[in-house]
Phi, psi and omega in degrees: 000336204263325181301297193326305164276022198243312178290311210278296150347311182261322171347309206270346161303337206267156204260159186287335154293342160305278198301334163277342169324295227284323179293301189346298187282346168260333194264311188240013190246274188299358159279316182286325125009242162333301167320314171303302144345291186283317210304292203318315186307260158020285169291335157282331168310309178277352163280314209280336167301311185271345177310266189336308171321284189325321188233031163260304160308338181261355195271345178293336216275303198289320161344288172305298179316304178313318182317299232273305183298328182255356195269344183298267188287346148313321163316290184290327168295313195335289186315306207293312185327328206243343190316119143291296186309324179299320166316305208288304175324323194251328180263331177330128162276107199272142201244334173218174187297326167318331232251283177326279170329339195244302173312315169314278197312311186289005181245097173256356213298330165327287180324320199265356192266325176301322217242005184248309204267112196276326196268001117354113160250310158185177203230114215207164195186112198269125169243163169293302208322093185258034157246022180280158153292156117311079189251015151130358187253301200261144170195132218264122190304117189257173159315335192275317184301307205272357165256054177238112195302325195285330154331306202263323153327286207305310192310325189255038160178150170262020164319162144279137186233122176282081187251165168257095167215182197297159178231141174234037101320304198254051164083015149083066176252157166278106178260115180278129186271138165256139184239086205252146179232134175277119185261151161252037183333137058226331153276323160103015193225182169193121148312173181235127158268124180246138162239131142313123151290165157277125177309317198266353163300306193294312163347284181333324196286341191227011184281330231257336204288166190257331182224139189323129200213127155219173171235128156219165186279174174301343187253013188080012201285131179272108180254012148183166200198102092070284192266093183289005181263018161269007170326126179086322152319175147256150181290358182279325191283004186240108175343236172011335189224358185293355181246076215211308184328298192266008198261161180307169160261161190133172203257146189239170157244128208203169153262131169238134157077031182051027161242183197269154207202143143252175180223111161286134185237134173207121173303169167242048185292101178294158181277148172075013167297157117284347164234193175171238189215121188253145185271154184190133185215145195204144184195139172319122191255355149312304153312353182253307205281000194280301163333311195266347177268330183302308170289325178303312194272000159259304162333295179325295213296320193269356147304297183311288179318301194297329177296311180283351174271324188252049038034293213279297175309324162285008174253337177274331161284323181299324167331294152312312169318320206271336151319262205305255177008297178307276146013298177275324172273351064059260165348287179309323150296344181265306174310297170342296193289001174102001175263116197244348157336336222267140150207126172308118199254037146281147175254201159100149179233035157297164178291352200255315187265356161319311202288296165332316180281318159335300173304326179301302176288343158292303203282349189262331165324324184251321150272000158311309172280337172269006174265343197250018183274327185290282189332320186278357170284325194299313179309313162334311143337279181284000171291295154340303185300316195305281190346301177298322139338303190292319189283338160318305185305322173303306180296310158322324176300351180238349166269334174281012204236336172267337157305333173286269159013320202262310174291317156333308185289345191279291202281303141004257177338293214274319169291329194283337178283339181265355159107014172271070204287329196256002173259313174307323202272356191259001163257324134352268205311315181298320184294291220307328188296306184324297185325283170306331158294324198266352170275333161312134179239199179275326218284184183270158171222149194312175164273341156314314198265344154326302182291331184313307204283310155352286220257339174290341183251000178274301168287332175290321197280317156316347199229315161284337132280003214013169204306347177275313213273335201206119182230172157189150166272101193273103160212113195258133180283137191300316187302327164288354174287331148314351187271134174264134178228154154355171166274161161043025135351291218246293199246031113332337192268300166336300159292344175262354156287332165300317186274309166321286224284292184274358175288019168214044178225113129009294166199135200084034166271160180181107172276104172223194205228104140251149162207175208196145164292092187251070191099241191241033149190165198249135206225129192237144171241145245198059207224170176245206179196015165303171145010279180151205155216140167294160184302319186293310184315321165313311184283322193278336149314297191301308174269059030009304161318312172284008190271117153287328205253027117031158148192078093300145189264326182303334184263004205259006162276325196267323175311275159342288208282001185275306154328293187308270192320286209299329167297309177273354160241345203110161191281356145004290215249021182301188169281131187247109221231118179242124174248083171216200213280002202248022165104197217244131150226175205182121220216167194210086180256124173238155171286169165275165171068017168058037140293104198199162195271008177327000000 
C-alpha cells in the first residue's frame, strides 16, 4: 500500500505530457502487443475453422448432387417397378425367336431412359424366363449370376441395394449399380434390376473440388474420387485412409502424407435403400494456416508502424493539450484573486473548451448571484406579507358562511313572528340548500341527503313560479335512500328541466324525480312535460357531452353531470336523454356494491 501511494504521489508530479508519453507505452504498446499475440493465434484458428466450414459444405454440396445423381435410377426402378409392359416381356412364354425379337423391338424403355438421363449408364434386367434371348438388356439368370452376393442379397429383401460391381455388357468394367429385386405376384415370378450410375456424371461432381474428396460403398469399393486413379480401389488399399471404413461422420484429425490434416465424413442413405454411401474430403492444415502465418507476420509489421506513428502523435497532441490547460488555469488565478471580470478565450469543443464554456458561465453565475442576494431578502419580504394576507382571506372565509346562515335565520324568524309563514318556509329551504352545498365535499352522499337539496330548490322554484305554473313529484324508493351516490348529482338534472324544460310553458308545468332498485343497480329518472328538444338540438346536446371544451351554458349542467358518472363508473352508466313533443325525460343508471372505475 505505502509503494502504491508512493507511486501514485509522484505520479500527480508529473507534468501531463509526460504522463500521456508514459500511459501510451503502458496502456497501448503492450496490450497491442499481446493482443496481436491472441490475434494471430485467433486468425489462424479461425482460418483453420472456416477451411473445415468450407469443406463441411462442400462434401454437403457433393452429397445433395450424388442424391440428385442417383435419385435418376432410384426414379426409374420406381417406374419399372409397377410396368406392365415390362411384366408381359419377362413372364411371356416365348415358342420362337421370333416371337422373342417382336417382343424386344416393342419394349425400348431401357433404351430411351438411357438416351433421355445422362446419370444413366445402362440398364439390364436378369429373368428366370429361359425362353428368353439374351440381348444385353434382358438376361437369362445362369450359374455365375446366381452365386453372385449381390443377386442374392437383392432376391432376399425388397430394398434397393447399392453396389460396385462388374457389368458384363460393358467390357465386365465396374460400375456403381442399383440393385432392385422386381416381384410379379400374378405370375409367381420375380427379377433383378441392375442401373449402371454413369462414372463420369459422378467424376464431373468431384473434379472441381479444392481438397482430396472421394465416394465409396458400404464394402469400401472407391466408386469416385478427386484423384481418379483411386477408382476402382478399396479404401483399405489407400494408407492413410484404410481406418476410414468404419468411423461415424463427422470431423477428425488423422495424418495424410505424415502431415497432420483433417478429414470430413458424411453418410449417404438414398431413399427406399438398405445401405448406402459414405462421402470423405480431406486437406492438410499446413496448407490452410500458411496463408494465415504470412498475414499474420505482415500484421506485426503494420502494428509497428502504426505504434510509432501514434508514438509521434500522442506526444505531439499531448503538447497541445498541456498548452490550452495552462491557459484555463491562468483564468482560474484571476478568478481566485477576486477578478469576476476574467473570460476564458480557449476554444474548441473538446472537453478543455467544454470546461472553458463552463468556467465562463460560472463566473457570470456569481455574478448573477451576489446580484440576486438583495433581491431575495426583498422577495422574502414580500412573500411573508402574501402569507399573511391569505390567513386573513381564510378567516373570511369561514366566517361568511356563518354570517349568511345567521342573517337567513334572522330574516326566517322575523317573517314568522309577523305571520309570513309562507316566506319563513322558501327561507328555511334557501339556508338549508345554501347549507347543504356548501358542506358537500368530493366524497360520495347518501341519496337521501341528495333528495333534500332536491327538494329544497324545488320548492324555492314553486314559490317562485307559483302553483299553477310549476307542481312536481319525488317519488323515491324506500331501499335507495341509503345508497351513496356522487354529490350534486340530481340536481343539475332538475334545474335544467325547470329552467329549460318549462321555460315555454305558462302553466301546467310538471316535474318529477323517481328513482328504483333494479337488481344490482339504481336507476333515477328525470322527466318534465315541455316541449320536447328538436332533433338538431338533441344531436348538438349528444356531442356536447362528450366535449371538455363545451362553453354554451345550456349545456355545461348535463355535461358535468354526464362526464362525472362515466369518469366514476364507466362509459356505461353516462346520462340517457329521451324527447318528444310530450316533454323530456333523462335517466341515468350507477351500480351498487361499488363497482366503479373510480
Amino acid at each position: 500500500m505505502f509503494s502504491m501511494k508512493s507511486l501514485t504521489k509522484k505520479m500527480n508530479n508529473v507534468r501531463i505530457k509526460n504522463k500521456l508519453i508514459f500511459s501510451f507505452v503502458l496502456v497501448v504498446f503492450v496490450p497491442v502487443l499481446i493482443v496481436g499475440v491472441c490475434l494471430t493465434v485467433a486468425f489462424r484458428q479461425n482460418v483453420l475453422d472456416q477451411a473445415t466450414q468450407q469443406i463441411t459444405n462442400n462434401v454437403e454440396r457433393i452429397k445433395k448432387q450424388t442424391t440428385d445423381v442417383i435419385g435418376m435410377p432410384i426414379e426409374i426402378s420406381d417406374k419399372l417397378l409397377v410396368d406392365s409392359r415390362l411384366t408381359n416381356v419377362v413372364n411371356t412364354h416365348y415358342d420362337s425367336t421370333f416371337e422373342v425379337v417382336k417382343a424386344f423391338w416393342d419394349y425400348r424403355d431401357f433404351r430411351d431412359y438411357i438416351k433421355l438421363y445422362s446419370e444413366v449408364y445402362n440398364i439390364r434386367f436378369y429373368t428366370t424366363n429361359m425362353t428368353i434371348l439374351d440381348n444385353w438388356e434382358f438376361l437369362k439368370v445362369d450359374d455365375t449370376i446366381e452365386a453372385m452376393p449381390w443377386y442374392n442379397a437383392a432376391l432376399a429383401q425388397e430394398n434397393i441395394i447399392w453396389a460396385y460391381i462388374k457389368d458384363e455388357t460393358k467390357n465386365n468394367n465396374k460400375y456403381l449399380s442399383l440393385i432392385r429385386k422386381i416381384s410379379f405376384p400374378t405370375y409367381r415370378t420375380s427379377g433383378v434390376l441392375v442401373i449402371d450410375v454413369n462414372q463420369q456424371e459422378l467424376n464431373g461432381m468431384i473434379s472441381q473440388e479444392p481438397f482430396d474428396t472421394m465416394i465409396f460403398d458400404d464394402n469400401g469399393y472407391i466408386i469416385a474420387a478427386k484423384n481418379t486413379a483411386w477408382v476402382g480401389l478399396k479404401i483399405s488399399d489407400l494408407d492413410f485412409a484404410s481406418e476410414l471404413t468404419d468411423k461415424p461422420e463427422g470431423t477428425y484429425e488423422f495424418k495424410f502424407e505424415g502431415k497432420p490434416s483433417k478429414v470430413v465424413i458424411e453418410n449417404l442413405m438414398p431413399p427406399s435403400s438398405s445401405n448406402g454411401l459414405k462421402i470423405v474430403s480431406v486437406f492438410t492444415i499446413d496448407s490452410i494456416v500458411s496463408g494465415a502465418n504470412r498475414i499474420s507476420l505482415l500484421g506485426f509489421g503494420v502494428i509497428l508502424i502504426s505504434l510509432v506513428i501514434a508514438f509521434i502523435l500522442i506526444y505531439f497532441f499531448s503538447a497541445i493539450l498541456a498548452k490550452r490547460m495552462l491557459a484555463l488555469n491562468k483564468d482560474l488565478n484571476k478568478v481566485a484573486l477576486g477578478d469576476f471580470n476574467v473570460i476564458s478565450d480557449v476554444s474548441g469543443n473538446d472537453e478543455i473548451g467544454l470546461l472553458s464554456r463552463q468556467f465562463n458561465n460560472m463566473v457570470v453565475s456569481i455574478r448573477g448571484l451576489m446580484d440576486e442576494v438583495t433581491e431575495s431578502h426583498q422577495q422574502q419580504a414580500q412573500l411573508q406579507l402574501r402569507q399573511k394576507e391569505i390567513k386573513l382571506k381564510m378567516m373570511a372565509s369561514q366566517i361568511n358562511p356563518h354570517f349568511l346562515f345567521n342573517a337567513l335565520e334572522s330574516i326566517r324568524m322575523k317573517a314568522h313572528i309577523k305571520g309570513e309563514k309562507e316566506i319563513s318556509y322558501i327561507v328555511r329551504m334557501l339556508g338549508k340548500m345554501i347549507r347543504r352545498n356548501l358542506e358537500i365535499g368530493t366524497k360520495k352522499i347518501a341519496l337521501k341527503a341528495e333528495i333534500e337539496i332536491v327538494h329544497s330548490y324545488l320548492e324555492i322554484q314553486k314559490f317562485r313560479y307559483g302553483d299553477e305554473r310549476l307542481t312536481f313529484v319525488l317519488n323515491i324508493a324506500p331501499q335507495s335512500e341509503g345508497i351513496e351516490i356522487p354529490p350534486l348529482i340530481i340536481q343539475p338534472l332538475i334545474e335544467n328541466a325547470v329552467v329549460h324544460g318549462l321555460e315555454d310553458r305558462a302553466e301546467g308545468g310538471f316535474i318529477s324525480l323517481i328513482t328504483r332498485v333494479d337488481g344490482n343497480k339504481l336507476r333515477v329518472e328525470v322527466a318534465d312535460n315541455g316541449v320536447g328538444i328538436s332533433e338538431e338540438r338533441m344531436n348538438q346536446i349528444t356531442e356536447s357531452l362528450h366535449d371538455m371544451e363545451e362553453e354554451d351554458e345550456y349545456r355545461i349542467g348535463l355535461r358535468n353531470v354526464h362526464q362525472r358518472l362515466i369518469m366514476i363508473y364507466g362509459e356505461a352508466h353516462g346520462l340517457q336523454i329521451q324527447s318528444s313533443a310530450e316533454g323530456t325525460c333523462i335517466a341515468f343508471e350507477i351500480p351498487l356494491g361499488g363497482h366503479h372505475f373510480a
